[in-house]
VOGU-3710 file (C-alpha; in Angstrom, 3 decimals, decimal comma):
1> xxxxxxxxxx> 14,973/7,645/-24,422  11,447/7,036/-25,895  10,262/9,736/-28,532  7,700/11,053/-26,203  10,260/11,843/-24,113  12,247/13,643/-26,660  9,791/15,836/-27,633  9,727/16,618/-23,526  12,863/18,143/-24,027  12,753/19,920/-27,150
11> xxxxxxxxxx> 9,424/21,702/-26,817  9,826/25,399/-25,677  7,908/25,739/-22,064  5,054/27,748/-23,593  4,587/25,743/-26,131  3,989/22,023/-24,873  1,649/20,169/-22,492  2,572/18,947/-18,905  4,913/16,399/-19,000  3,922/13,727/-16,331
21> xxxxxxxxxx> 5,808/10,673/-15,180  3,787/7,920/-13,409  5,566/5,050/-11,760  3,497/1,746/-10,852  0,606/0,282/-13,026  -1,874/-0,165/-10,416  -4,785/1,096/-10,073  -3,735/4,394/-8,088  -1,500/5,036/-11,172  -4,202/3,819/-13,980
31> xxxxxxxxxx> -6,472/6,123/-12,496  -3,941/9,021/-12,488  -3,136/8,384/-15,738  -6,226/8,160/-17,465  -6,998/11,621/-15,961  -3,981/13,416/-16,795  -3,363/11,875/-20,116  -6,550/14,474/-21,943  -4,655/17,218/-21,625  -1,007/16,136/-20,175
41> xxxxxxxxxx> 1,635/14,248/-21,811  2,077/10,553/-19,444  4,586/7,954/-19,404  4,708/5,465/-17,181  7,510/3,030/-15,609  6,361/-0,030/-14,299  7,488/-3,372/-13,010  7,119/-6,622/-14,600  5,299/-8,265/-11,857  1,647/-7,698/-11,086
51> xxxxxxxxxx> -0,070/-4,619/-9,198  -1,943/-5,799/-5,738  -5,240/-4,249/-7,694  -5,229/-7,122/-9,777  -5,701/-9,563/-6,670  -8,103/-7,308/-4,861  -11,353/-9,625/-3,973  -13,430/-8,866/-1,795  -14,804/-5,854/-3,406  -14,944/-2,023/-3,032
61> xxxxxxxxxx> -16,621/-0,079/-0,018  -19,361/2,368/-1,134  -22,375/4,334/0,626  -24,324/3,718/-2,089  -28,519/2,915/-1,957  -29,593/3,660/1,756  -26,027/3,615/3,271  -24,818/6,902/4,687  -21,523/8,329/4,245  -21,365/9,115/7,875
71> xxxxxxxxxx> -21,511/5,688/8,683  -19,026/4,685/6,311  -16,738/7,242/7,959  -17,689/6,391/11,578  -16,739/2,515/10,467  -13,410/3,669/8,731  -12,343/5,655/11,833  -13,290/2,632/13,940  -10,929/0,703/12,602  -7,868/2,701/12,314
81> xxxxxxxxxx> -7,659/2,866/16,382  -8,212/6,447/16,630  -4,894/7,127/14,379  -6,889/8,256/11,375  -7,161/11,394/9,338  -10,266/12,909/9,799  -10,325/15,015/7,106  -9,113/12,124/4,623  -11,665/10,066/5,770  -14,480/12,445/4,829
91> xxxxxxxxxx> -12,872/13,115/1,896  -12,691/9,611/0,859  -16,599/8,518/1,645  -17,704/11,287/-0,104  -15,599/11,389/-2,925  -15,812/7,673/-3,134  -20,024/7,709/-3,588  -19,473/10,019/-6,628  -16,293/7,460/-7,958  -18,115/4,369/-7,730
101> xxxxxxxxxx> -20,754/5,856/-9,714  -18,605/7,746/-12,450  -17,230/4,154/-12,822  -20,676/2,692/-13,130  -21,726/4,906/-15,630  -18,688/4,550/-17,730  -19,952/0,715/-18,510  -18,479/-0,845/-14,827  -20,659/-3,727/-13,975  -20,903/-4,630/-10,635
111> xxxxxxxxxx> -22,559/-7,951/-9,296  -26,300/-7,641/-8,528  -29,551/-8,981/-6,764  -32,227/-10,880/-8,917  -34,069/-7,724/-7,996  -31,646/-5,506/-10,197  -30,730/-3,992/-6,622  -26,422/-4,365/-5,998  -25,093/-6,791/-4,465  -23,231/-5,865/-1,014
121> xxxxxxxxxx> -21,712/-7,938/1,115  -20,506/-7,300/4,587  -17,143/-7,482/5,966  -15,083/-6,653/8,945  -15,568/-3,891/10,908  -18,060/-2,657/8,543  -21,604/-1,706/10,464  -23,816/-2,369/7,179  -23,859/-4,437/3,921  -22,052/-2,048/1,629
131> xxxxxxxxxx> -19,449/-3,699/-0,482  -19,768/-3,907/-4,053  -18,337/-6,553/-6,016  -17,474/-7,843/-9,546  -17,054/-11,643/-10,993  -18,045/-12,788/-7,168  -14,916/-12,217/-5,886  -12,964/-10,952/-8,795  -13,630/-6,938/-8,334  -10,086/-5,853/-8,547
141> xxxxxxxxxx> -9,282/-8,123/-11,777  -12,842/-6,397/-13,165  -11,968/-2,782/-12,339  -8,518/-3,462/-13,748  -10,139/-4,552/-17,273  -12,273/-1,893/-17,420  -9,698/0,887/-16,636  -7,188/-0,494/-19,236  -9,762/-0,765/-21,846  -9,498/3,115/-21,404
151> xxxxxxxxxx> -6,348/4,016/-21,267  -5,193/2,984/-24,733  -3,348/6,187/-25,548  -0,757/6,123/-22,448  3,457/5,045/-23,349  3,640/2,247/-20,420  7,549/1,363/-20,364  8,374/-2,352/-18,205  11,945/-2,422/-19,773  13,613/0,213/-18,016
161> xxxxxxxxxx> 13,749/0,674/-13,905  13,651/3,589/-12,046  16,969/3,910/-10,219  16,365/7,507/-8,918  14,439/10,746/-8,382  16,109/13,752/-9,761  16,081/16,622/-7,355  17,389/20,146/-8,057  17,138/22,648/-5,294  14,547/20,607/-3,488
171> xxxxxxxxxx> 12,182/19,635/-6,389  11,926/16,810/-8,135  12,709/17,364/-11,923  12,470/13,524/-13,462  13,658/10,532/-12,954  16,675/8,137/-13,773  16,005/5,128/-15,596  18,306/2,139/-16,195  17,763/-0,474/-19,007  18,480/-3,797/-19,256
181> xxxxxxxxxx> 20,948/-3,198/-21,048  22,670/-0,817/-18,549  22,333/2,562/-20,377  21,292/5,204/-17,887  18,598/8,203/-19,241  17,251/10,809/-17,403  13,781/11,638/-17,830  12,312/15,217/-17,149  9,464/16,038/-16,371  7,101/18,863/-14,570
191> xxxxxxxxxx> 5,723/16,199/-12,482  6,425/12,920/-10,813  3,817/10,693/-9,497  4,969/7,343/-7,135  1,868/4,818/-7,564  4,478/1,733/-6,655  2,169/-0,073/-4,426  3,279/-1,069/-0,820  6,254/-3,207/0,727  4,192/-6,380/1,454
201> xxxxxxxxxx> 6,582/-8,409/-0,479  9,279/-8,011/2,510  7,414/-10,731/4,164  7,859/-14,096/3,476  3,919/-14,754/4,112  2,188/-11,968/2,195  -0,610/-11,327/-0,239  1,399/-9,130/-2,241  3,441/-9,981/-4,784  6,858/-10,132/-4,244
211> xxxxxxxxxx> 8,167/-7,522/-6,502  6,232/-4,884/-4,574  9,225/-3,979/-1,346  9,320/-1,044/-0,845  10,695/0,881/-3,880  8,261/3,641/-3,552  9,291/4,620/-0,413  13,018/4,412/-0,619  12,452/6,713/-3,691  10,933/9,357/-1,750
221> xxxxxxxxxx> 13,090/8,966/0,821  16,056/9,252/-0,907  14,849/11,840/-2,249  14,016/14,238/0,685  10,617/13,660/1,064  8,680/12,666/4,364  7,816/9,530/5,232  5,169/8,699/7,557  3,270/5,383/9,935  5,849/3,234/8,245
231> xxxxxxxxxx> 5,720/1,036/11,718  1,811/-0,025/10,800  1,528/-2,829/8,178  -1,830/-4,765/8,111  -2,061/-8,558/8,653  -5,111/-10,347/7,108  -5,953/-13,030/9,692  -6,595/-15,861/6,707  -4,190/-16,582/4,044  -4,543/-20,049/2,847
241> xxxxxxxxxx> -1,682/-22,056/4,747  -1,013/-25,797/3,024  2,569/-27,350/2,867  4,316/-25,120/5,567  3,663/-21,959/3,052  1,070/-19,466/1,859  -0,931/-19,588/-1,329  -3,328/-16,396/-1,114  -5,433/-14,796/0,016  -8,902/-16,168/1,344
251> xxxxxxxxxx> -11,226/-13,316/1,171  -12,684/-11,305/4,257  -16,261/-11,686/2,115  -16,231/-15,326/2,724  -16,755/-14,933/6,460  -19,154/-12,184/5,639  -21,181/-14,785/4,201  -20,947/-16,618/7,483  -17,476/-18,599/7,602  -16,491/-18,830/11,092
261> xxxxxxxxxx> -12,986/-19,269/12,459  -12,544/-22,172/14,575  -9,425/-24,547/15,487  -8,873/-28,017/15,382  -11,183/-28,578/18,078  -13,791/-27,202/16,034  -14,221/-24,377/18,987  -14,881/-20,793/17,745  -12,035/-18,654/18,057  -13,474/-14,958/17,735
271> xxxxxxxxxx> -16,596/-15,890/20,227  -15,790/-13,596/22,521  -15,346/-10,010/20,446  -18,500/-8,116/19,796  -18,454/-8,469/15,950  -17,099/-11,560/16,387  -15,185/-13,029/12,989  -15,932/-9,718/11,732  -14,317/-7,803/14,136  -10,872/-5,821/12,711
281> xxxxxxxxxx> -8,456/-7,345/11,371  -5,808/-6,176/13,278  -7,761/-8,203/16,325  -8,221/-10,731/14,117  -4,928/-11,913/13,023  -3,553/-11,369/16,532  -6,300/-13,947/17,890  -4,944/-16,290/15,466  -1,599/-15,405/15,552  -2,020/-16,724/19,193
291> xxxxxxxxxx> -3,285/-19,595/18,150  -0,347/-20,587/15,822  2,484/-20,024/17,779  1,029/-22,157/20,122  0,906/-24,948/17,528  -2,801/-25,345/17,271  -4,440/-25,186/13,463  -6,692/-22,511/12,406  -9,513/-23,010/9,999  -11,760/-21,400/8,221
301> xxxxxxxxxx> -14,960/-23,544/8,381  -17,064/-23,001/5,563  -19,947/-25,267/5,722  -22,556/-22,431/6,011  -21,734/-20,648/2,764  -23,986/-21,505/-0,024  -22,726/-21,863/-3,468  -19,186/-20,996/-2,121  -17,365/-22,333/-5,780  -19,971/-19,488/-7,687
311> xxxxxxxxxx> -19,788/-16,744/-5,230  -15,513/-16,792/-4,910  -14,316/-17,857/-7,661  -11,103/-17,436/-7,643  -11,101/-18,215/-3,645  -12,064/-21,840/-5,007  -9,338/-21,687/-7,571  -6,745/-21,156/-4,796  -7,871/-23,772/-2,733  -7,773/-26,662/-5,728
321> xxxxxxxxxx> -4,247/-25,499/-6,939  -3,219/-26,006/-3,022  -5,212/-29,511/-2,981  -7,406/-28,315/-0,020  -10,977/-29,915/-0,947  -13,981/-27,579/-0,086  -15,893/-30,319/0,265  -14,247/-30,903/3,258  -15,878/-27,691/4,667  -12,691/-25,976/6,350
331> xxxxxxxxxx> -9,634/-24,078/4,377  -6,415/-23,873/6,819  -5,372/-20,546/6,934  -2,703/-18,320/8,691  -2,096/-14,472/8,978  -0,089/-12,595/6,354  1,387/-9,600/5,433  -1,127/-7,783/2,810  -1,640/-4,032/3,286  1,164/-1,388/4,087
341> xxxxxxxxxx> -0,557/1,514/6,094  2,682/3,802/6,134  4,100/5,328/3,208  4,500/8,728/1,237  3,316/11,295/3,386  0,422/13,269/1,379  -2,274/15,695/1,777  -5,843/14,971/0,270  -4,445/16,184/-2,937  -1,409/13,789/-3,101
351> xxxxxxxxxx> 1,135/16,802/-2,886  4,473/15,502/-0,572  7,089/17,431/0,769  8,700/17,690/-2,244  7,734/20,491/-4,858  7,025/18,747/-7,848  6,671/15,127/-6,284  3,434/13,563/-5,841  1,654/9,990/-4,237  -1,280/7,933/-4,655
361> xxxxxxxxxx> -2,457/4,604/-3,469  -0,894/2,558/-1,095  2,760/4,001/-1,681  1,092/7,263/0,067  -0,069/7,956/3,199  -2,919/10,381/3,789  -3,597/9,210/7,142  -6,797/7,792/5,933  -6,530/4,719/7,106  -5,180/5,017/10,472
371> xxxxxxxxxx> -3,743/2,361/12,413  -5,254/-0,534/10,381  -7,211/-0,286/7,333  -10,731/-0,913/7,095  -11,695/-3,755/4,600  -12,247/-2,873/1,411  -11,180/0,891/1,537  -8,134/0,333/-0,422  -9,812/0,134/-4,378  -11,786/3,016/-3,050
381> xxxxxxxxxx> -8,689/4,690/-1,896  -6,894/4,151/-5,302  -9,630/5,615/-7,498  -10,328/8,647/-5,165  -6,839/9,729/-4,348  -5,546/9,138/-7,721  -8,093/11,194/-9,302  -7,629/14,021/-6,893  -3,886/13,821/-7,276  -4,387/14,115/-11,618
391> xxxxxxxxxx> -6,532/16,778/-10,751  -4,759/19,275/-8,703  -1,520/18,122/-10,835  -3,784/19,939/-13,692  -4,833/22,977/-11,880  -1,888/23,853/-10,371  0,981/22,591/-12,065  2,669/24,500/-14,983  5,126/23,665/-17,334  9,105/24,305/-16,253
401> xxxxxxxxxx> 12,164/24,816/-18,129  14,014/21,905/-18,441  17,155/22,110/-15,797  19,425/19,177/-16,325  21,124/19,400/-12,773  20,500/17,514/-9,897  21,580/17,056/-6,591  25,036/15,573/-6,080  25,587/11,500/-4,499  29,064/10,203/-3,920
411> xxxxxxxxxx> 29,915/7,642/-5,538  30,142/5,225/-2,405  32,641/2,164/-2,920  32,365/-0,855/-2,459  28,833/-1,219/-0,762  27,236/-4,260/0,771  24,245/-5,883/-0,895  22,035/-8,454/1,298  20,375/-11,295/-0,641  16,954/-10,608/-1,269
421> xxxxxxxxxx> 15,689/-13,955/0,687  17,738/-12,879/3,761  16,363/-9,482/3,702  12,554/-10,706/3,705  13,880/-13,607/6,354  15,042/-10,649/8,508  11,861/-8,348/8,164  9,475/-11,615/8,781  11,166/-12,455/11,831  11,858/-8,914/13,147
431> xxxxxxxxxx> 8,741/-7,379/11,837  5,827/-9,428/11,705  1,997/-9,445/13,579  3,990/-9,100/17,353  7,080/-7,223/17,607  9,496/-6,943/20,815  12,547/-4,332/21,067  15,074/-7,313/20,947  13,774/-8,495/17,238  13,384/-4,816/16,201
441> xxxxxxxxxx> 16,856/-4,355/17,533  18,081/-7,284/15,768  16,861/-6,284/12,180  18,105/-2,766/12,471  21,608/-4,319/13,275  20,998/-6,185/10,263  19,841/-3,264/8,168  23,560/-1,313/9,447  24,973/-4,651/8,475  25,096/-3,489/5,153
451> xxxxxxxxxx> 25,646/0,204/5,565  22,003/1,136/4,676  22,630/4,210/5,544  25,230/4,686/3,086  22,534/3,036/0,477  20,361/5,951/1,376  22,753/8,367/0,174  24,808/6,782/-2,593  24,955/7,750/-6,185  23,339/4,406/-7,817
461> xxxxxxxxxx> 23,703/4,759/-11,973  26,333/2,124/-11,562  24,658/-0,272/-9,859  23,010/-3,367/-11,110  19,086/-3,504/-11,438  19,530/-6,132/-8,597  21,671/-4,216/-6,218  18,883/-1,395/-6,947  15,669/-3,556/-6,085  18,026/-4,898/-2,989
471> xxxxxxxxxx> 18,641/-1,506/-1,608  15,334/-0,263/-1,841  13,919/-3,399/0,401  16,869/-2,420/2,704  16,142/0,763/2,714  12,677/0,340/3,614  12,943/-2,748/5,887  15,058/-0,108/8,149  12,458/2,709/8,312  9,906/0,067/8,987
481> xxxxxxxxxx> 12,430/-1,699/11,994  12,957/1,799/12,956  9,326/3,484/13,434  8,140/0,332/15,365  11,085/0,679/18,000  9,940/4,526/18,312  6,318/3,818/18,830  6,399/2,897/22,136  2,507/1,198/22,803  0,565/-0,813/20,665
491> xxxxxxxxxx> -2,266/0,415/18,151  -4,042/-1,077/15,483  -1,797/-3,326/13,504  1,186/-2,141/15,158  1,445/-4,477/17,831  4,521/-4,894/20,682  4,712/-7,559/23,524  6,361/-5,412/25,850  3,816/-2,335/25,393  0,962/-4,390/24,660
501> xxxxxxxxxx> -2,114/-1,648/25,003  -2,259/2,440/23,406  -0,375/4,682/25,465  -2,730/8,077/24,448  -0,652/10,052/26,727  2,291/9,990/24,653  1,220/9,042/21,480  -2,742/10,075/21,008  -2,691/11,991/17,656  0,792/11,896/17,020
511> xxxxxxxxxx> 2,566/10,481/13,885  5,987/9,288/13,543  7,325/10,728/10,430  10,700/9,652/8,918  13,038/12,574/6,668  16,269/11,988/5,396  18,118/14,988/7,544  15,963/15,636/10,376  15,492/14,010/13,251  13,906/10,633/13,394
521> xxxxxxxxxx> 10,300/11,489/14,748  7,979/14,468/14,900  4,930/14,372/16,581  2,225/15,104/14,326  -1,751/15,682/15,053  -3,901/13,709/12,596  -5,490/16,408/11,474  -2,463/17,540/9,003  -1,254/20,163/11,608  2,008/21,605/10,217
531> xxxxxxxxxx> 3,342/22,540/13,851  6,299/20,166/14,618  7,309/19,834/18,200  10,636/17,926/17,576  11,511/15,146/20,503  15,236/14,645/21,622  15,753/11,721/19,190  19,089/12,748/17,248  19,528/9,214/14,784  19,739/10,780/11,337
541> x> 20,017/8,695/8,121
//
């Protein structure tokens, strides 16, 4: 156990600081962090692999200058398909103006004009020119080097994985951590912050980074809290597709500067929507999605962007270590998996169900985003939510008397562990832009396969770090197969081929949200009513 941690235990209630336990190294998480850690005591447990903020290009959505947060709003709620969370929302454009300018004023340098004016660029769904951006295309990379430069104080642990939440009496007291070497410690704290990142890397074509499956969720899950809108995940329509595989991400920005999607043909492909290549991406990666399983190429043709190799960097970086030649004009793309909508269900503050659990970033879900996110919300998402969630952890949180119980597993023997390839081969296939009851059907069985509901339960401090990261995707692949057989219509970037259009009657302001021991959905308005009208579901976990 590290020394900080020590003193965690040893210091009499009245006498110490908060003791707060932050798991992911994202943004969400950074930004929590550097909050808390003035007046709190902060570890954090992290993965290896990189956060999604790192990769983040296209920049972050402001109303700064003449924009108006109304608009901003109005565009955000556009997008998520009338699913969204009003109140989030607001709380997000307004919160975000005064963010974006904390950050600026801290020594953040954002790209600008010759004029001195910012430079915005425009992007899907988005009504006006409003989002900044660093390095060209490098904005996430930038934020992430200026936030670590100023967090020097923090304990950041990669060497030992979170197996566990500890809950006592329905709060969560700590966490259990595993080492390489296999020792098991359990780490208490007053609070508990997931800030894992998403489950992109459960798809074999995804932006994310393959470490990031799910583990979040399947935390909170496990440990009683409620899950909610796991069934949306957001497809960008163009991840560079060379060699029958993916190789990133090709910026939304790029057709904001005037890239147009066309196929092989050379015919315009999003000619006939209103905003045309800039219309959602939910409507975008379904046109092209269209396209593909057809067999006919997509491309993004490029000829009309000036200076393309200055203005996206690292979007020209990706496309010389795939061999595609911008000179050519056109970059081959395909849809991928890159944002997960569901998650954590949260408030505003980043409170869950559970006393003494909280969520930030895209391992929560505050409903802001709706049914598909608009572009360039999520580094605006991660620095206003994870401030909010440090601060009310401050206000409201007070030190607790270490209580070394927790709630009882058994000790299930022996379990079944998938290989991670033919769990992301499974959620791909069952899961991916268009989904049909059949495939859903067919990765649940897959999911019960390997008793996952038996992995949701079990006692897991003598499993291997493997079997650990396997169950989690399990987990979570399940809960994703499971919501998107529920919702029965299709909204935003949850799409089905048998219920291809919204069906408001049934589902207009409801949310499916997932619990361990209740039943599998409760209709929820967006709003954050608390009034549950259960259904006559009965599959429990």
């Amino acid at each position: 156990m590290c020394q900080d941690t020590c003193k965690f235990l040893k210091r009499g209630v009245h006498m110490r600081k908060l003791n707060v336990i932050i798991l992911g190294s994202g943004l969400a998480a950074l930004t929590a962090a550097r909050e808390l850690s003035v007046n709190c005591n902060v570890i954090i447990f992290t993965k290896t692999g990189r956060a999604s903020s790192w990769k983040a290009q296209g920049g972050i959505a402001a109303a700064v200058n003449e924009d108006d947060v109304k608009h901003h709003a109005a565009d955000t709620l556009y997008a998520g398909a009338g699913h969204g969370n009003e109140r989030a929302v607001k709380t997000l454009v307004q919160d975000g103006v005064r963010a974006v300018h904390e950050w600026i004023k801290e020594g953040m340098s954002f790209d600008k004009e010759l004029n001195g004016d910012f430079a915005r660029c425009l992007e899907g769904a988005h009504s006006v020119r409003r989002i900044l951006h660093a390095g060209g295309d490098q904005t996430g990379k930038r934020m992430m080097e200026h936030i670590l430069s100023t967090c020097l104080t923090i304990d950041l642990f990669t060497d030992k994985k979170v197996v566990d939440l500890i809950i006592n009496e329905g709060s969560c007291r700590g966490v259990t951590v595993k080492g390489r070497n296999g020792g098991i410690e359990h780490v208490f704290a007053d609070a508990v912050v997931i800030a894992t990142g998403g489950y992109g890397g459960l798809f074999d074509s995804s932006s994310a980074d393959k470490s990031l499956a799910g583990e979040g969720s399947a935390l909170a899950y496990r440990g009683g809290a409620e899950l909610e809108d796991m069934e949306f995940t957001q497809f960008h329509p163009t991840l560079l597709w060379s060699e029958n595989k993916s190789h990133g991400l090709i910026s939304e920005a790029v057709r904001g500067e005037g890239a147009v999607l066309v196929n092989g043909k050379n015919e315009r492909l999003m000619a006939w929507h209103p905003l045309k290549d800039l219309a959602p991406r939910d409507v975008v990666a379904r046109t092209l999605y269209e396209n593909v399983k057809k067999g006919i190429p997509v491309f993004l043709d490029i000829q009309c962007v000036t200076d393309m190799e200055k203005r996206f960097p690292t979007v020209s970086a990706i496309c010389k270590r795939a061999g595609v030649d911008l000179y050519k004009g056109k970059i081959p793309v395909r849809p991928g998996a890159h944002f997960s909508i569901g998650g954590v269900r949260t408030d505003i503050n980043g409170c869950t169900s559970v006393e003494g659990l909280y969520a930030a970033g895209e391992a929560a879900c505050t409903g802001v985003h709706g049914a598909n996110r608009l572009a360039s919300n999520s580094l605006l998402e991660t620095i206003v939510f994870g401030k909010r969630t440090a601060s009310h952890i401050a206000a409201t949180v007070r030190p607790r008397n270490i209580n070394t119980s927790a709630t009882r597993r058994a000790d299930i023997k022996p379990l079944k562990f998938p290989e991670k390839e033919a769990v992301i081969k499974a959620v791909s296939h069952g899961a991916g832009i268009e989904k049909n009851p059949d495939d859903l059907k067919e990765l649940i069985g897959f999911c019960e396969t390997f008793q996952v509901k038996q992995h949701v339960h079990s006692l897991r401090e003598n499993w291997k770090l493997k079997e650990v990261e396997v169950s989690n995707m399990l987990i979570t692949a399940w809960l994703i197969a499971t919501s998107s057989l529920i919702r029965t219509e299709s909204r935003g970037s949850h799409y089905r081929s048998d219920c291809p259009v919204q069906n408001p009657e049934q589902w207009e302001g409801k949310k499916v949200i997932r619990h361990i021991s209740e039943k599998l959905i409760r209709p929820c308005f967006t709003e954050g009513s608390t009034e549950y009208e259960p259904m006559d579901t009965e599959t429990n976990a």
